[in-house]
N, C-alpha and C positions, 0 to 999 in steps of 0.2 A: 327211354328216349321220347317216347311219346308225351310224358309227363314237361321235359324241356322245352319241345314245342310248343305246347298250352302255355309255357309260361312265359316265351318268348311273346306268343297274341300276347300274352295279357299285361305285361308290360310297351307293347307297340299300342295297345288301345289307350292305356294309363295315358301316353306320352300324347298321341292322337287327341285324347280329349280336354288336355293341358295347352294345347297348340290352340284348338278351338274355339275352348272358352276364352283365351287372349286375341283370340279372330273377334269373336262376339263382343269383348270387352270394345277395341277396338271402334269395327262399327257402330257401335253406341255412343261412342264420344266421334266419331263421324256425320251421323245421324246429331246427333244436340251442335256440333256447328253447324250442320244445314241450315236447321232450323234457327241457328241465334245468325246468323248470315242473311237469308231472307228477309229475317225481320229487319235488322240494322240496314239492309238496304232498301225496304220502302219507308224506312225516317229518310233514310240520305236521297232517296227519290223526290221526297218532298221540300228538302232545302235546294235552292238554287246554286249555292254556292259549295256543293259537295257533290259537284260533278266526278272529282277524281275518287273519291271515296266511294261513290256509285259504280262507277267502273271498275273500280279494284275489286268490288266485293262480285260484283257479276263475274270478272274473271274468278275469284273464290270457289264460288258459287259452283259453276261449274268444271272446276277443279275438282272439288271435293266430289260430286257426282260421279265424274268421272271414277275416282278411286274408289269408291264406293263400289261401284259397279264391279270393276275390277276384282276386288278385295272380295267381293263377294262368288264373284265365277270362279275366282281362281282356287279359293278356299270349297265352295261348299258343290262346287260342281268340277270338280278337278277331274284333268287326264291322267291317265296313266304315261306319259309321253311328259317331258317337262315345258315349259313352257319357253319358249326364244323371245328374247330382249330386242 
């Protein structure tokens, strides 16, 4: 009995660190639009006439932040409690 236990963990860790690493994968291509966001918004900062493209990406901008943030508490600092919508 003891032996199925052990291997119950050790398929919840398998699965856990399957989950993760697409957590991480994730964030990373999070992380590369911040950063390609930022940049395309001080070109568009710098034309006059790419005001609404300035804007949309500032709303981006901090969109992405936002779920970053998220994405990160929720995965790497999780409750045991689920979390309400």
């Amino acid at each position: 009995m003891a032996s199925d236990t052990g291997a119950r963990r050790s398929n919840e860790e398998a699965a856990h660190e399957l989950v993760m690493n697409g957590v991480s994968d994730v964030l990373l291509n999070i992380e590369h639009a911040l950063s390609r966001a930022k940049k395309v918004r001080v070109q568009a900062a710098k034309a006059d006439e790419e005001v609404n493209a300035k804007l949309a990406l500032d709303d981006a901008i901090d969109a992405l932040e936002k779920t970053r943030k998220r994405l990160m508490q929720d995965a790497y600092y999780r409750q045991e409690a689920l979390r309400l919508l």
